[in-house]
N, C-alpha and C positions, 0 to 999 in steps of 0.2 A: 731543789727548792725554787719555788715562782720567786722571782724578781717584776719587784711593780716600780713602773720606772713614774716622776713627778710628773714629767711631760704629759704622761697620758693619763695621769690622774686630775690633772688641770682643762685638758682637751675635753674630755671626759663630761666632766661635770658641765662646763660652758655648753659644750653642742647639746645637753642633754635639757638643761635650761632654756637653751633655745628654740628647741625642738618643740617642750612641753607650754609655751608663751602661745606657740599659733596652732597644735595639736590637741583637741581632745582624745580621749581614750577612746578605741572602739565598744566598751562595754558602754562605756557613759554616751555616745551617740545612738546606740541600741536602745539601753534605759530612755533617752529623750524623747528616742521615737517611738516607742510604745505609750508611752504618756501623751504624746499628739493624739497619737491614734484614739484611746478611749477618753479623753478631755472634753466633755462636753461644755463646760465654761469657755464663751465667746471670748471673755477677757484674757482668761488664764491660754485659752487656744491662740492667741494672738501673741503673747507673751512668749511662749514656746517658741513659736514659726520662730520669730525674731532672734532667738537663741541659733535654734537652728540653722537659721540662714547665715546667720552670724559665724557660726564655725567653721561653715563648709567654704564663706568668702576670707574665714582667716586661714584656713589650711590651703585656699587655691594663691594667698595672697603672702602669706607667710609674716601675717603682722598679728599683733596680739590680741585675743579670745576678748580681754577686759581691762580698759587703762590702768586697774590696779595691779603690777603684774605683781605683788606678794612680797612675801619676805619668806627668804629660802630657808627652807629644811631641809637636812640632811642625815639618812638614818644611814649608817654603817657598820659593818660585820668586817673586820679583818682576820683573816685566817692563822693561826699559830703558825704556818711552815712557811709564811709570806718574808720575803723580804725586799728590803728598798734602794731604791736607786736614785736618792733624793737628797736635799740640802736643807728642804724645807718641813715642817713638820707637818702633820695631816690635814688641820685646821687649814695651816696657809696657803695648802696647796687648794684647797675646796675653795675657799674667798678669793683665791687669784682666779680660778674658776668662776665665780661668781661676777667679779668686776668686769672680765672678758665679755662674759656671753651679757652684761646688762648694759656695754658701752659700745655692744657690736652697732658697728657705723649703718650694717642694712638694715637691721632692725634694732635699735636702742631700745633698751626697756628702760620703764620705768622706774626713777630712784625715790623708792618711797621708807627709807630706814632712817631711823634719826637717831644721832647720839646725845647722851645728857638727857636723857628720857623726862624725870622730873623736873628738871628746869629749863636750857638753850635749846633742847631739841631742836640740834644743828642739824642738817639732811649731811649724809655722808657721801656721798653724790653720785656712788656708784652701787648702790645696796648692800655691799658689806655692812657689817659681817652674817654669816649665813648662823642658824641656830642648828649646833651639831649634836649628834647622838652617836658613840661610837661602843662597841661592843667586840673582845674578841671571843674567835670561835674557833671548831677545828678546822682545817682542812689548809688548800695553798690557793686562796683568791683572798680579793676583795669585794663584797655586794656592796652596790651604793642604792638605794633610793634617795631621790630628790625627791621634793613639793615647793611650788609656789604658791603658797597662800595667803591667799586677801585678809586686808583689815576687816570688812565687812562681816565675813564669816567667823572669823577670829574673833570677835567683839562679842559674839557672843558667847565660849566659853560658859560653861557653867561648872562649880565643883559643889557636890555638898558631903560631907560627914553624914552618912544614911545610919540608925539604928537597924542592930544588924537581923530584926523583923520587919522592917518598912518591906514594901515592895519596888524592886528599881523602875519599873514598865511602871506604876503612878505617879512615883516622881518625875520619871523625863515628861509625861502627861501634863503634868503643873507643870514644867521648866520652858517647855514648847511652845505653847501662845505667851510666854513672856518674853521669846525672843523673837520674835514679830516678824515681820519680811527682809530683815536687814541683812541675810547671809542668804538672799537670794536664792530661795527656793524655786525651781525645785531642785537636791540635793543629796546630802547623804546624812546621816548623823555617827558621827565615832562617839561610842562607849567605854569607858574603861571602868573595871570593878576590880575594890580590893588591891591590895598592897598597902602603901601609904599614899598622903596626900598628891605627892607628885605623880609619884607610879601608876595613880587614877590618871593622871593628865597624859601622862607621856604613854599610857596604852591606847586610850581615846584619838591620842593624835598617831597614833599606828596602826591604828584599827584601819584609820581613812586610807593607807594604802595598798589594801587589797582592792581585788575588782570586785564589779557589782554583778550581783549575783543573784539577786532576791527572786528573781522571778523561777531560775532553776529550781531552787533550795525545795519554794510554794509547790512547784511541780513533782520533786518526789519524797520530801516530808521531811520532816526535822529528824536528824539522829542523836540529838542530845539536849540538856535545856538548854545551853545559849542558843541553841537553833531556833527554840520552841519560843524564846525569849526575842529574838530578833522578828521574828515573826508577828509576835502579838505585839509589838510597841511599834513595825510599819505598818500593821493594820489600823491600831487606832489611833497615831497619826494621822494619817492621812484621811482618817474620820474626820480629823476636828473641820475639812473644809478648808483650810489655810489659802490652799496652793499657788500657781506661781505667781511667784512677787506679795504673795499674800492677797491678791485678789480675788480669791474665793474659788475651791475647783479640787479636782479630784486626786490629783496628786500633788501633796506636798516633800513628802520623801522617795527619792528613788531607791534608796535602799539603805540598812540599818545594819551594822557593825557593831561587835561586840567582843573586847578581849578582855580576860581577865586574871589576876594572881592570885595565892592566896594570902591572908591577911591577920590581922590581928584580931583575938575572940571576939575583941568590945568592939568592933568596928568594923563599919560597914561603907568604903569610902567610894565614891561612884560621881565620874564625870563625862559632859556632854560637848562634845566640839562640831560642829556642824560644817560642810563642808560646803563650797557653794556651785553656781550654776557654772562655775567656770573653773570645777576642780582639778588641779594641775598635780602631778606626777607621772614619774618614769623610773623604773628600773632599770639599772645594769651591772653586768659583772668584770671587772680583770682581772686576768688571767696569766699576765706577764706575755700575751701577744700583741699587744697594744692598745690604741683607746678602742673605746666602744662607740659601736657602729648602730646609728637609730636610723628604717624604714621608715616612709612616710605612708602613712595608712591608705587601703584604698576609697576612692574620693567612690566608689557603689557603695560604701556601709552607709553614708547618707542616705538617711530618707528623701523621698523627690517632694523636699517642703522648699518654697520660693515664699518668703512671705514677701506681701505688698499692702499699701494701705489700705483700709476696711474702705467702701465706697462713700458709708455714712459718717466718716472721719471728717470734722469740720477744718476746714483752714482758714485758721490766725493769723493776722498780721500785727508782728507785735510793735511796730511802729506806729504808734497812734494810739495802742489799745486803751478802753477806760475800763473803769470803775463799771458803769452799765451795760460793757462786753460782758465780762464779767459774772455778771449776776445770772445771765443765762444759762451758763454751766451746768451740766447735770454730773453727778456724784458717775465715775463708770464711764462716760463720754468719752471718744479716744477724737483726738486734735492733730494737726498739722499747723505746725507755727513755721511760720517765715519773717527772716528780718535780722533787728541787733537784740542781742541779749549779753549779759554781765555774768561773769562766773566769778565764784568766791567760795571756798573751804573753809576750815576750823581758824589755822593762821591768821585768814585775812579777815576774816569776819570778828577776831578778838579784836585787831588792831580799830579797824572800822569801827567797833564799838566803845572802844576806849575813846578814840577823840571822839566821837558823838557826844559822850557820856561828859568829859572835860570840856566840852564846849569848843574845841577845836576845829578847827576848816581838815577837808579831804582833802587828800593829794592833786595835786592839781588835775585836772581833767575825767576826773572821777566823782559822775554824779548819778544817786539812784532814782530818781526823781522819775518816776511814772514809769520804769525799768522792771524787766524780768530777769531775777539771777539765777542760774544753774551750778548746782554745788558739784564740781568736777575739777580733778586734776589730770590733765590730759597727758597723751604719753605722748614725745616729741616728733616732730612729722619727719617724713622723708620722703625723698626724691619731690615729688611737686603735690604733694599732700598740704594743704592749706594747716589740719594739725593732724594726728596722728590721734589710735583710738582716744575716744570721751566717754566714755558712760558715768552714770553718774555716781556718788557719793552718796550713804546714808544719810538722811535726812536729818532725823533726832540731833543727832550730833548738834547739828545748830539750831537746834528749838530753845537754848539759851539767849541767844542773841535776837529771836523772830521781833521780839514785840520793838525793841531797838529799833533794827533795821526795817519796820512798817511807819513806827509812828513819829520816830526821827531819817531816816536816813529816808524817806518818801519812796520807798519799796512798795512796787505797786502787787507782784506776785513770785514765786519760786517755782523749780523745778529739782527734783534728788529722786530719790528709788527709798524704798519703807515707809512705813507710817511715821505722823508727827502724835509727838504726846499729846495731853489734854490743857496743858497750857502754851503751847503752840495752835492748837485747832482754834482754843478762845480768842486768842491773837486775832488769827485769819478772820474768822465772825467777826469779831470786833473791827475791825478796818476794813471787811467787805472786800479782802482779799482772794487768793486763791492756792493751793498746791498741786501740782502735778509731777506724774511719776514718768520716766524714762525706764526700759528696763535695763535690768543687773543683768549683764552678761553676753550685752549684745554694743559690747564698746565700739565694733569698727560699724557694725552697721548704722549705729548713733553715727560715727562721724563723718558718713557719707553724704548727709544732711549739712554738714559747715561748711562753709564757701568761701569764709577769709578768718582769720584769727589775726589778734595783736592784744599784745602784755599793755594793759593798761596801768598799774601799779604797783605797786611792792615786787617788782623785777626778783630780786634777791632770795624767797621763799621758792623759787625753781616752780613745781608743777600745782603750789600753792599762789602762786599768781594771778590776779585780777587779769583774765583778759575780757575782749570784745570777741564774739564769736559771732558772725553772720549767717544763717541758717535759713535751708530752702527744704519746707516738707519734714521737719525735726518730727519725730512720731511720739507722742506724749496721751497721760490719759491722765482726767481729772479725780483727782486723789482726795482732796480734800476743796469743797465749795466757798464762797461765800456766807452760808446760811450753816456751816461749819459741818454739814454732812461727809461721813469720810466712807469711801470705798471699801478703805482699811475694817473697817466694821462690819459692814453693811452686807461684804461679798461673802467672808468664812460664816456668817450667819447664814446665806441663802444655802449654802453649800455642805455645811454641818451633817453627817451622816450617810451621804449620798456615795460614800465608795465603798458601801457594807456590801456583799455580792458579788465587783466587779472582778473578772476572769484577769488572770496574771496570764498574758501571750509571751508566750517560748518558743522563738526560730526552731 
């Protein structure tokens, strides 16, 4: 009988965490780089490089992919003939796993889990607890999968109760340009059909840990309908134009997963969880030999992408900037800001608006007054890192607060990653404002551009905090204008249809 001792199921999980923070997958730098390669969108090709580059400086660098580094999952398979060597129960041993590898002193990740969900949502300061899925099985191991994943991809989520004659490839069709750029495409999408309500969700979020494979599958043909079904819904995906960041381009999915159960007559239940530019998982087994042991990939499955700034990149200096800087902007323009900027999330941006709104003074030393904010919670720096990854925050999130923070709080423009809604964009017009996007998934190369950080206010909210972040060269593109023109539109319109034809490349 195996003997799985706690030690190395806590070893285990932590190295495997930490592993999967600065490691992409080799399927997933494959898929990225085959999407360079046929990308003919300037913007969306720009977009990628910066991914790309971004991976291969977090794998040589061993810091993390995207400041968000996720809220951990955990699928496991325990064996019947297994037994333990342990004090602690399986849960505990995975979160004591979890706390390690997110407090590790070389590389600290990010604590982005909060307890009291509906109301205090207090940060638990080490990401505990992890969301567990346990199942047993026969044999004498245990399989773990992990994932880290992001808010951003997370948020969008979809489930719906489908009539069990809809078609599921129309519905995800309608569900897909409702979820906008905000899970940072380009990506994957997990499906789950059938069972009941959960069982949708929790196959959806298992689907996402296989590998990506689409491009084989294309190559020698579907042997069953989910095949035939994952097939026809990344084709016409990636019709609609979206692709990366949503800036318009040819691929917005890199590939399309599908599991399913079966179900009850009257129903037909089917959901979509999307996975993002910076999808995190790793497999492993014990065996009662000890913990598991993770390779770091070879640094040749990188494609030889270096991005650097486009030559016709304008550079801002955001010290000074006005109102008839400004108005020059063209919708699509990529930027190089240098200078001070203000960062602020969901947390700060309620408080900020509450005393606005009461008629209250700011904290002291906290003024927005002809300032650029970046909605970012950065992950903590080390050794002589000024801050540690930054990429930025969905944006929408705070399109509640926009017209606040413009016409009180003297908010001259923003930076975040996805589209703003339609009363955000009037905001922007209306104050002759601006938006611009950073991208999703290229957190450390974003913070190669900062050159001093300090916590400006509300200390206490951790990677929710007001800081000042001083930036040489920040790489930004204009999202949304003055004249309320949005990229977000304008790109998956040019782009619409244009991947009908394109050859699937198979090493």
């Amino acid at each position: 009988m195996t003997v799985i001792r706690e030690d190395d199921v806590i070893a285990s999980v932590a190295d495997a965490l930490q592993y999967i923070s600065y490691y992409h997958t080799p399927d997933f730098i494959r898929a990225m780089g085959r999407a360079y390669e046929i990308e003919k969108s300037p913007a969306a090709r720009d977009a990628i490089a910066q991914i790309l580059t971004n991976s291969r400086l977090c794998a040589l660098g061993h810091r993390p992919i995207c400041q968000d580094t996720g809220i951990v999952v955990a699928f496991v398979k325990v064996g019947m003939d297994v037994r333990w060597d342990a004090r602690r129960d399986l849960g505990t041993m995975i979160n004591e796993g979890v706390r390690r590898a997110y407090l590790q002193p070389e590389n600290k990740l990010r604590a982005s889990i909060v307890a009291d969900p509906a109301f205090a949502r207090a940060n638990t300061r080490d990401n505990t607890p992890a969301v567990i899925h346990t199942e047993f099985v026969e044999g004498g191991s245990v399989e773990i999968a992990v994932a880290a994943k992001g808010g951003g991809s997370e948020n969008k989520s979809t489930f719906a109760m489908l009539n069990p004659s809809d078609s599921v490839a129309d519905w995800v069709l309608d569900v897909v340009p409702e979820m906008g750029a905000g899970w940072c495409p380009p990506g994957m999408l997990g499906i789950g059909i059938g069972g009941t309500a959960e069982k949708a969700m929790l196959l959806a979020k298992k689907s996402l840990m296989d590998p990506i494979d689409i491009a084989e599958l294309a190559a020698r043909g579907p042997r069953s309908k989910l095949e035939e079904l994952r097939l026809e819904i990344y084709r016409r995906v990636n019709e609609l134009g979206i692709g990366a960041q949503g800036l318009g381009g040819l691929t917005t999915v890199l590939d399309v997963k599908v599991l399913d159960y079966p179900t009850h007559a009257a129903s037909l239940p089917v959901a979509v969880i999307p996975n993002c530019a910076a999808t995190r998982h790793v497999h492993f087994t014990l065996d009662g030999s000890g913990p598991a042991r993770f390779s770091a990939p070879d640094l040749a499955l990188w494609p030889k992408v270096a991005w650097s700034a486009d030559a016709s990149a304008q550079r801002v200096s955001l010290d000074g900037l006005t109102r008839a800087q400004m108005a020059r902007w063209k919708a699509g323009e990529r930027l190089l800001l240098s200078g001070k900027l203000l960062t602020g999330r969901d947390a700060a941006h309620k408080r900020i608006c509450a005393l606005l709104e009461a008629g209250k003074r700011l904290p002291e030393g906290l003024d927005f007054n002809g300032r650029v904010i970046y909605y970012v919670g950065p992950v903590d720096p080390v050794g002589q890192e000024a801050v540690g990854p930054a990429g930025p925050t969905t944006a929408n999130r705070m399109d509640r607060f926009t017209e606040t923070m413009l016409a009180r709080a003297g908010l001259l423009a923003m930076v975040g990653k996805a589209e703003r809604g339609p009363e955000a964009i009037e905001s922007i017009r209306r104050h002759k404002s601006a938006y611009l996007i950073a991208v999703g998934g290229a957190a450390f190369l974003v913070a190669n551009a900062i050159r001093s950080s300090r916590i400006v206010a509300f200390p206490e909210l951790g990677m929710e905090a007001v800081y000042e972040f001083e930036v040489r060269d920040m790489p930004v593109t204009v999202a949304v204008t003055g004249d309320g023109e949005s990229v977000h539109e304008e790109g998956p319109k040019a782009w619409r249809g244009n991947f009908a034809g394109f050859p699937l490349v198979v090493e």
